[in-house]
Phi, psi and omega in degrees: 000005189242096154203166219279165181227147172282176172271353196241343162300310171344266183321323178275021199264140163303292159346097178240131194257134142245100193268124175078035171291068151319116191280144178311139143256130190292153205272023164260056105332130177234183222246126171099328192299187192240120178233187219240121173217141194236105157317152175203136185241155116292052198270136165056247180234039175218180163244122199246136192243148196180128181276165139314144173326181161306311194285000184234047180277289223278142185317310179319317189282003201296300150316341161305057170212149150266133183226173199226124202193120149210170180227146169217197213265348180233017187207108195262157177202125182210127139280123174216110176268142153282138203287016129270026182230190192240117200293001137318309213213049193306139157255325168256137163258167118210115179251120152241150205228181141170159194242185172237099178230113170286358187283347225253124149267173198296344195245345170277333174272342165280284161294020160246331179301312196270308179293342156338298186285318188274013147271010176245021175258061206334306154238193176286148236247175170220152185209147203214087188299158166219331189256084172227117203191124160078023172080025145176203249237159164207152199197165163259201189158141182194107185254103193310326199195112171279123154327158204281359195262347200243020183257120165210158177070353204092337157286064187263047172209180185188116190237120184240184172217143195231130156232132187228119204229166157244149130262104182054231202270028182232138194253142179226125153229152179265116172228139154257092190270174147220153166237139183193172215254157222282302149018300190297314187317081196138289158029125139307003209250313177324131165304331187284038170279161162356278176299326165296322186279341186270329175294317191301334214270330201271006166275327190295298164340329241229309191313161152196142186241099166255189233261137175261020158284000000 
């Protein structure tokens, strides 16, 4: 998924990003509080509404990312890493993705999407639909032990939040992840807590892709 995009496939893309589309803040916001920031994408014949990573809440954080971004003529691809890591050996994602597939309905991209993942998995992956309502879908996911090529840091598990929608023939899914190391699972040490898992599931929640007519 990491390769470079020129300005001018960029500029041409059917996808036109407006990133990190922010509600006025009032100015005792201070640097670490948790602010409202609402993103938009304009891919193919839908539109996507969408919060920020987690990790990009805080007033401080807004600039902490790296990306990744590309388009073809049936495939969208936008990446955001914190900018101290490497889209090689990642520890945090948030991807959005979407195809143009006129074969596929939401329940044939829903179990090619899931099975997507658990090739990257050694064992068996676990999933949890907690959303399926207004034409998509939104789960969880956690895979206990990563192929060994998808290992970096010490980092072999992987726990995520998937959200997934249609417009007509264009799919759209949202992933957010962590990778950390498996050891930690059950843990004080976990990236998984509680309160992390009730944020992540009800911002997936939250998404919405409608009609760009």
């Amino acid at each position: 998924m990491n390769i470079s995009s020129t300005a001018l496939i960029w500029f041409k893309v059917i996808a036109t990003i407006i990133f990190m589309t922010a509600v006025i803040l009032p100015k005792a916001v201070q640097a670490g509080e948790s602010i409202k920031i609402n993103q938009v994408i304009k891919i193919y014949e839908g539109v996507l509404h969408y919060p920020p990573p987690l990790w990009m809440k805080a007033k401080d954080q807004i600039g902490n990312f790296n990306v990744y971004r590309k388009q073809e003529e049936n495939t969208f691809t936008f990446e955001i890493i914190p900018k101290s890591q490497e889209f090689g050996s990642w520890a945090n994602i948030y991807g959005v993705y979407a195809w143009q597939l006129p074969e596929y309905d939401l329940k044939r991209f829903f179990e090619e999407s899931l099975h997507a993942l658990s090739l990257g998995c050694k064992k068996q992956a676990n999933s949890s639909l907690v959303a399926v309502e207004d034409g998509r879908m939104v789960m969880t996911y956690h895979c206990p032990s990563l192929a060994d090529e998808l290992v970096c840091d010490g980092n072999d598990a992987e726990s995520g939040f998937l959200y997934l929608s249609q417009v007509n023939s264009t799919f759209v899914k949202v992933y957010q992840a962590w990778r950390y190391e498996s050891r930690k699972i059950g843990t004080e040490q976990t990236p998984m807590t509680r309160d992390l898992i009730v944020e992540a599931v009800e911002d997936m929640k939250s998404i919405r892709f409608m009609s760009a007519e």
